[in-house]
C-alpha positions as CSV (number, residue, x, y, z in Angstrom):
1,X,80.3,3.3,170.0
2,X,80.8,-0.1,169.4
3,X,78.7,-1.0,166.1
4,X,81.4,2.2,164.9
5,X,84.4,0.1,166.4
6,X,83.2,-3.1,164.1
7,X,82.7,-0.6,161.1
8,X,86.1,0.5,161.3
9,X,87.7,-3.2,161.6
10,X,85.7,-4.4,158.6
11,X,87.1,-1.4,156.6
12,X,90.7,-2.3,157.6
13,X,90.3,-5.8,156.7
14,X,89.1,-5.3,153.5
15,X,90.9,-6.5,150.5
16,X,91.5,-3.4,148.1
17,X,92.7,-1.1,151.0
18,X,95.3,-3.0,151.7
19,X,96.3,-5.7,149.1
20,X,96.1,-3.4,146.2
21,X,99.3,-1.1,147.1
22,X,101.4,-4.4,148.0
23,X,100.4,-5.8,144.3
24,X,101.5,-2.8,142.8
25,X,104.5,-2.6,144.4
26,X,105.4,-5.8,143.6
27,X,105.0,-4.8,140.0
28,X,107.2,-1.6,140.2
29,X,109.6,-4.2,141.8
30,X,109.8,-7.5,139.3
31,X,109.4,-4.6,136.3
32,X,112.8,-2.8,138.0
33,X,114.5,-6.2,137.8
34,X,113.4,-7.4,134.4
35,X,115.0,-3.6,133.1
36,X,117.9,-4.0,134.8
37,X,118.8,-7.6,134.3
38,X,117.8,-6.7,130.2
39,X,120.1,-3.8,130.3
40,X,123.2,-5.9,131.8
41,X,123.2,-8.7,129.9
42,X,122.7,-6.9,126.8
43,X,125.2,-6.8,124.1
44,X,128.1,-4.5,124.8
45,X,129.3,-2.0,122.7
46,X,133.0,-2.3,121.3
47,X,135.3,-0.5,123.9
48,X,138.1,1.5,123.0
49,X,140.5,0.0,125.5
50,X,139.8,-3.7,124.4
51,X,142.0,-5.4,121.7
52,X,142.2,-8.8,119.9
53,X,144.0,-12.4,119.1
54,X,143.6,-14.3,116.1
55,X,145.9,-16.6,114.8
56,X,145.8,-20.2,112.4
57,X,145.8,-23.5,113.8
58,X,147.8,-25.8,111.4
59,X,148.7,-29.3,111.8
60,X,152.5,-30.8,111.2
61,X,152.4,-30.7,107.7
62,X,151.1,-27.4,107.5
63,X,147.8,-28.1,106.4
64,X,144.8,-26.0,108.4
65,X,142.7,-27.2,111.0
66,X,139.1,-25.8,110.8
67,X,136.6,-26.5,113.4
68,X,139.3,-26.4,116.1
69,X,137.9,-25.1,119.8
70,X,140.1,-22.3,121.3
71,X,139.6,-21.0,124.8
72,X,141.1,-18.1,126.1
73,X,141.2,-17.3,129.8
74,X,141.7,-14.8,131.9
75,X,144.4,-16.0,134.7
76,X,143.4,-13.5,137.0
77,X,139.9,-13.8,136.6
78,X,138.9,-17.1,135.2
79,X,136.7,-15.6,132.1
80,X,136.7,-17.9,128.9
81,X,136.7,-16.2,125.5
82,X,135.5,-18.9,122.9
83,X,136.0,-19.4,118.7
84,X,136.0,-22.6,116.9
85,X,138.5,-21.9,113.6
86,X,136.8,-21.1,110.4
87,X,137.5,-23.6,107.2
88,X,141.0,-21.1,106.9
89,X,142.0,-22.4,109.9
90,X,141.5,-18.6,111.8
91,X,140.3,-18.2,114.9
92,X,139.2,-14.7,116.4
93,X,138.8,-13.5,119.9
94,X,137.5,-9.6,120.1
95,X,136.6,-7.3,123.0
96,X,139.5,-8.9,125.5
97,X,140.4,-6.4,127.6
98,X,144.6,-5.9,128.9
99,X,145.7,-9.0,130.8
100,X,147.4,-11.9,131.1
101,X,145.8,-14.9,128.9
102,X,146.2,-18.7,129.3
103,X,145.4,-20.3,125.4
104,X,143.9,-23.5,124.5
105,X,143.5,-25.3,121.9
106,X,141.5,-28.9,120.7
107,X,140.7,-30.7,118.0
108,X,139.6,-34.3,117.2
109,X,142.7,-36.2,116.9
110,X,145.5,-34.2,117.9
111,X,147.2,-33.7,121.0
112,X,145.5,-30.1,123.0
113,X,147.9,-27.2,122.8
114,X,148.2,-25.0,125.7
115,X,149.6,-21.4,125.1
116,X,150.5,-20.1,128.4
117,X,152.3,-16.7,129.5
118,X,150.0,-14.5,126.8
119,X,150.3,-10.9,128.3
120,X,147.1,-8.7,125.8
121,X,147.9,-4.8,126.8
122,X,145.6,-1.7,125.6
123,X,144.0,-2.1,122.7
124,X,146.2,-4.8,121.5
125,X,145.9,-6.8,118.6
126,X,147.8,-9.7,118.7
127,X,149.0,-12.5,116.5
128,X,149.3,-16.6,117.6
129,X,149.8,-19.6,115.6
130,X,149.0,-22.6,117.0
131,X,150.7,-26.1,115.6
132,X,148.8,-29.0,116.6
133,X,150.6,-32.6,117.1
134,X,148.9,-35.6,116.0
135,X,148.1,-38.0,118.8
136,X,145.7,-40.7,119.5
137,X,145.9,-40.3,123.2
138,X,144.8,-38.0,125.7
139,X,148.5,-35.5,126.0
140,X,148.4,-31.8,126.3
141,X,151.2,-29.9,124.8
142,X,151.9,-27.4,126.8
143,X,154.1,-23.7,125.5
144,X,154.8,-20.8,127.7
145,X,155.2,-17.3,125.6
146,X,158.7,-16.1,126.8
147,X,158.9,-13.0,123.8
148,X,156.4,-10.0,123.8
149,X,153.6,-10.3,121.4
150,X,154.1,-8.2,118.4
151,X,151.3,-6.3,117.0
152,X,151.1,-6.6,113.4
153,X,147.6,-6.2,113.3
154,X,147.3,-2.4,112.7
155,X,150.1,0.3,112.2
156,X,149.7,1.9,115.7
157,X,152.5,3.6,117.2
158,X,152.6,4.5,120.8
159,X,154.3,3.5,124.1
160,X,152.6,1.4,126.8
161,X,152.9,2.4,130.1
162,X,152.5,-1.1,132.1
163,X,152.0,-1.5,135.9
164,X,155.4,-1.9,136.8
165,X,156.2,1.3,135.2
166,X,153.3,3.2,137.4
167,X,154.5,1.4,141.0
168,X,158.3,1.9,140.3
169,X,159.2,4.8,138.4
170,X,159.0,8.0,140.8
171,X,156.5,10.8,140.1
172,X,156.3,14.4,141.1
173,X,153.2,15.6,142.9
174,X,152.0,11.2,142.1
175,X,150.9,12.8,138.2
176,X,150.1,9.4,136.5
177,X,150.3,11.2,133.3
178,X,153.1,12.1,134.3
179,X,154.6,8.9,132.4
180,X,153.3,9.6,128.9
181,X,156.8,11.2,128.9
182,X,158.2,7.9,128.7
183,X,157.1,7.6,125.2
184,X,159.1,9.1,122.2
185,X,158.5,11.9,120.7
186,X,156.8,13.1,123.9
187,X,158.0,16.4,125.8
188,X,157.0,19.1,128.0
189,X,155.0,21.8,126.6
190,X,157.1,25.3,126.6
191,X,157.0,26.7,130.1
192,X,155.1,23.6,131.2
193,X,156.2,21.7,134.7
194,X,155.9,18.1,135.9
195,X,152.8,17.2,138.8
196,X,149.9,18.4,139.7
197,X,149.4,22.0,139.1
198,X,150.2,20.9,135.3
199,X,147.3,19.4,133.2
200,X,147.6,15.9,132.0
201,X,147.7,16.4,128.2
202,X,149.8,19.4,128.3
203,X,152.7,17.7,126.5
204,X,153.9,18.2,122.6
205,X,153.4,14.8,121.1
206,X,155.4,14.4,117.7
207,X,154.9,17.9,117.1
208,X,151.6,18.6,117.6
209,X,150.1,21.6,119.2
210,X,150.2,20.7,122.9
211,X,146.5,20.0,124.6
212,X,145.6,18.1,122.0
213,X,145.4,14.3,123.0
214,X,142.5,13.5,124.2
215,X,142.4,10.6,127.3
216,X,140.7,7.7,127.2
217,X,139.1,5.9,130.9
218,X,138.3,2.4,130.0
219,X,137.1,3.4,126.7
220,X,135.1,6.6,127.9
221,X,136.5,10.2,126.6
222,X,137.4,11.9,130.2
223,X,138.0,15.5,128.4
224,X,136.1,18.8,126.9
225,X,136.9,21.0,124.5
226,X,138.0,24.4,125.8
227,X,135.9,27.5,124.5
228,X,137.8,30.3,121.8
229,X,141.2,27.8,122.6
230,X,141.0,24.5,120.9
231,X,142.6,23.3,123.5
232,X,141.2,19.7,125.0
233,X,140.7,19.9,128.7
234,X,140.8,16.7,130.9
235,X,138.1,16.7,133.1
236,X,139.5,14.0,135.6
237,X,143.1,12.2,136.5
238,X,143.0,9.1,138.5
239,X,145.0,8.2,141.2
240,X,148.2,6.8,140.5
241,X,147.0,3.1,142.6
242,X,143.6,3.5,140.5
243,X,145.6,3.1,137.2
244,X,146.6,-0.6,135.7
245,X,147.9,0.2,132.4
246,X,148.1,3.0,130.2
247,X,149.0,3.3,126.1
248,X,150.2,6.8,124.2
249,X,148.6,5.7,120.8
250,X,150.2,8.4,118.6
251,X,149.4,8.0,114.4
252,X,147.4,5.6,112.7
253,X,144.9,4.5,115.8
254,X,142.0,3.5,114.1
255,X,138.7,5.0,113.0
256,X,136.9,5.0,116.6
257,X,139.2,7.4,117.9
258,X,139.5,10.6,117.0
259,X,138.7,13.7,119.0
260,X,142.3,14.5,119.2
261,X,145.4,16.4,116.9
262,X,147.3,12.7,116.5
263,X,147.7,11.3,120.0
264,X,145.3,9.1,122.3
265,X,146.0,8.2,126.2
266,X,144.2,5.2,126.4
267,X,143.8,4.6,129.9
268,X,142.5,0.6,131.7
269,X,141.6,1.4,135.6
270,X,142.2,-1.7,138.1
271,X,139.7,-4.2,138.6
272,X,139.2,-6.8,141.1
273,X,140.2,-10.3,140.9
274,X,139.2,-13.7,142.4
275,X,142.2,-12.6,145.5
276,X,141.3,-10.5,147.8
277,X,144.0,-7.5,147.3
278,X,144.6,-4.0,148.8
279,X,147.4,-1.7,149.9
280,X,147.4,1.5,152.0
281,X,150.7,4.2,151.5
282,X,151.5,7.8,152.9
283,X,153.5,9.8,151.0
284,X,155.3,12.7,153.6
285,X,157.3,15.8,153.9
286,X,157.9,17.8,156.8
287,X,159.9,21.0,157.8
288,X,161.7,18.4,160.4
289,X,163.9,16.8,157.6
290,X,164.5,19.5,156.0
291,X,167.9,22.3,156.3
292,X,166.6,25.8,157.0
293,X,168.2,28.3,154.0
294,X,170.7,30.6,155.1
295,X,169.2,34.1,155.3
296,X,166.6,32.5,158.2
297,X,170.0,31.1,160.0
298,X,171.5,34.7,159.1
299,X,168.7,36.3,161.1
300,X,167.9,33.2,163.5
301,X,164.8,32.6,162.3
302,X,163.5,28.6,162.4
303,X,162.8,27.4,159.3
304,X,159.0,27.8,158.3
305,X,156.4,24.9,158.8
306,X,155.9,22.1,156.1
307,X,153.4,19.5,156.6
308,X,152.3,17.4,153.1
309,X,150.4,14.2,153.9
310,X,149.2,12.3,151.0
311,X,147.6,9.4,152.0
312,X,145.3,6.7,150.4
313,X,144.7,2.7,149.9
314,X,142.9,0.3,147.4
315,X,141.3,-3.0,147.8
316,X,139.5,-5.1,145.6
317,X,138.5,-8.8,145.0
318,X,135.3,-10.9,144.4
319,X,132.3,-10.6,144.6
320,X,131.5,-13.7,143.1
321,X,134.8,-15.4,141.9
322,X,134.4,-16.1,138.1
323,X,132.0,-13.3,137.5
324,X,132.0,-9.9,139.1
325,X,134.4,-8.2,141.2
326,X,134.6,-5.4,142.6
327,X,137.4,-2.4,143.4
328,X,137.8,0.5,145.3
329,X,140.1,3.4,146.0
330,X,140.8,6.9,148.6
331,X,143.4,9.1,148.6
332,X,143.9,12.3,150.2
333,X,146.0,15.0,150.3
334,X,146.4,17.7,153.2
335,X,149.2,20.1,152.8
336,X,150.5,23.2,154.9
337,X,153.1,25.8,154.1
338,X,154.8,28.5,155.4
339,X,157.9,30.7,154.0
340,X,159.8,33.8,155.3
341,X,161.2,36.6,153.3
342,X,162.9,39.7,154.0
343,X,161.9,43.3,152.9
344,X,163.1,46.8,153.8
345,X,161.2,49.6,155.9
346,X,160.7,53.2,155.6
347,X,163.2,55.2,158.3
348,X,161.4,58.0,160.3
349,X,162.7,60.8,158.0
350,X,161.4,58.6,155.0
351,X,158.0,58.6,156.8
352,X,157.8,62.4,157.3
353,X,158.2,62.5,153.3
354,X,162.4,63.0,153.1
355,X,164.0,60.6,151.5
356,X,167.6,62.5,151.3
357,X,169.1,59.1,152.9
358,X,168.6,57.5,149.5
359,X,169.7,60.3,147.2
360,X,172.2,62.8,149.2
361,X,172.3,66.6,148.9
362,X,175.3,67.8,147.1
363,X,176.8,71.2,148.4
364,X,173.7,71.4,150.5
365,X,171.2,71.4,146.9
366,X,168.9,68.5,146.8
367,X,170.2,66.0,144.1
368,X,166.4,65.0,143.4
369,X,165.0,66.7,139.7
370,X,161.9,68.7,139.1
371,X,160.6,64.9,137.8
372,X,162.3,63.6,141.3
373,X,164.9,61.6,140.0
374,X,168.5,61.0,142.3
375,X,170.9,62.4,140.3
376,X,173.6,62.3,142.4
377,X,175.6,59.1,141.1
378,X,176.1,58.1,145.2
379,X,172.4,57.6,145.4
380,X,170.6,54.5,145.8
């Protein structure tokens, strides 16, 4: 019994029953991380929602200055987008997604020119020029944009739909889609409602057959074409507190769009920044602030129950300030209803078959036809 006790501790601490699975393991782990730290940092694909700036840097006599650095950052955020001007003078900055953008610019002998103010919404493509002053000191020149950028970049027509509109501009059922209606040329589908039990795209767009645009989430097509229809079903709506900014691109969007009858709802969800942020709301009706309709106070009746709770909250922030962030968002929605109506009863005679209440015998002869029709003109 004991020479099998050492047998079994020798087999226990041998090396390839139990080293071998660790080593393995620890392959199937560092092989996980190498695939997922290639697959992050790999180029990105241009996204839909993402515009651009470009712009000449010139000096005071108009002449251009190439090899200038530019720098565009991200307030919110602190992400730099970097271009050196070509031997034009042109600097390009591509794949910036809607925000608002600090510019700056430097160059060997001239004073560095700070662009603040720069507000980039959807799919923007915006226009700067930067004049440099001469300078053989260290000054900064400093320029806050007070006009909107105007896009002359592409022929796009469309509306955007900014924050402020989405937190101040009231909504039935809280339909963020609800605002494409703010655009022109936009209207309500014949027979078609505002809120939820409508679909997002059911709207006529500049004439077009309505369900037709299709809706873009942060670049990602978020609807499916509807079989024997050719209709364009949206296949998810966000909540209202999810939604930064939204642009009704209708005509002339460019080539990567395009599974859609002339309109796009190109659609940028929040995103955390370097401040810790959040907000919690209830939105609430009741049968207590309500009147009661005057056939219940007719007949006493209390008016019927009503209880519609939505409900929700957001929060987002760092997770490490600079570089990734994180956001998050609930809302529910618990509803209860209740209505009264009125409707008449058969009498006892009408339950034993005779309905001569409704249509009265004349000279004691039924008024009621071999098809039994009233045809007494007293009848109901």
């Amino acid at each position: 019994m004991h020479q099998h006790g050492k047998n079994r501790s020798r087999a226990r601490s041998s090396a390839p029953a139990t080293h071998q699975p660790r080593l393995h393991r620890k392959i199937s782990f560092l092989l996980l991380q190498v695939f997922l730290a290639a697959f992050f940092t790999s180029t990105p694909w241009a996204q839909l929602y993402t515009g651009s700036l470009t712009g000449v840097v010139t000096d005071p006599s108009g002449s251009v200055v190439p090899g200038a650095t530019t720098t565009l950052t991200d307030v919110t955020k602190g992400f730099n987008y970097n271009a050196a001007t070509d031997s034009t003078g042109r600097y390009l900055l591509r794949l910036l997604p809607p925000a608002n953008y600090e510019l700056t610019v430097k160059a060997a002998g001239f004073r560095t020119a700070v662009r603040a103010g720069i507000v980039l919404d959807v799919n923007q493509s915006a226009e700067i020029d930067v004049v440099l002053q001469v300078s053989t000191t260290k000054t900064t020149v400093e320029v806050t944009v007070a006009a909107p950028i105007l896009a002359t970049q592409d022929a796009v027509t469309g509306q955007e739909v900014s924050r402020g509109y989405i937190n101040d501009v009231p909504l039935i059922g809280r339909s963020v889609f609800d605002l494409a209606f703010l655009s022109p040329g936009v209207s309500p589908a014949p027979g078609n409602t505002f809120g939820t039990p409508s679909r997002a795209n059911n709207f006529v767009s500049n004439g077009e057959r309505n369900i037709q645009t299709d809706i873009l989430i942060d670049g990602v097509s978020t609807t499916g074409a509807e079989d024997g229809t050719g209709g364009i079903v949206p296949l998810y709506t966000p909540s209202v507190d999810a939604v930064q900014e939204f642009k009704v691109e209708q005509n002339n969007f460019a080539a990567d769009k395009g599974f859609s009858g002339g309109t796009i709802v190109n659609v940028v969800m929040r995103s955390g920044t370097n401040q810790l942020h959040g907000s919690a709301y209830e939105f609430v009706r009741n049968q207590i602030w309500d009147a009661n309709n005057w056939f219940n106070n007719a007949d006493a009746i209390k008016i019927p129950a009503l209880r519609y709770n939505d409900f929700g909250g957001t929060i987002g922030g760092p997770i490490q300030k600079g570089k990734t962030f994180f956001f998050v968002d609930y809302e529910g929605l618990r509803t209860r209803t209740m209505s009264t109506f009125s409707a008449g009863v058969p009498s006892a005679a009408e339950r034993q078959g005779d309905f001569g209440e409704l249509c009265p015998a004349v000279n004691g002869v039924s008024s009621f036809d071999k098809n039994g029709m009233c045809q007494n003109p007293d009848g109901l």
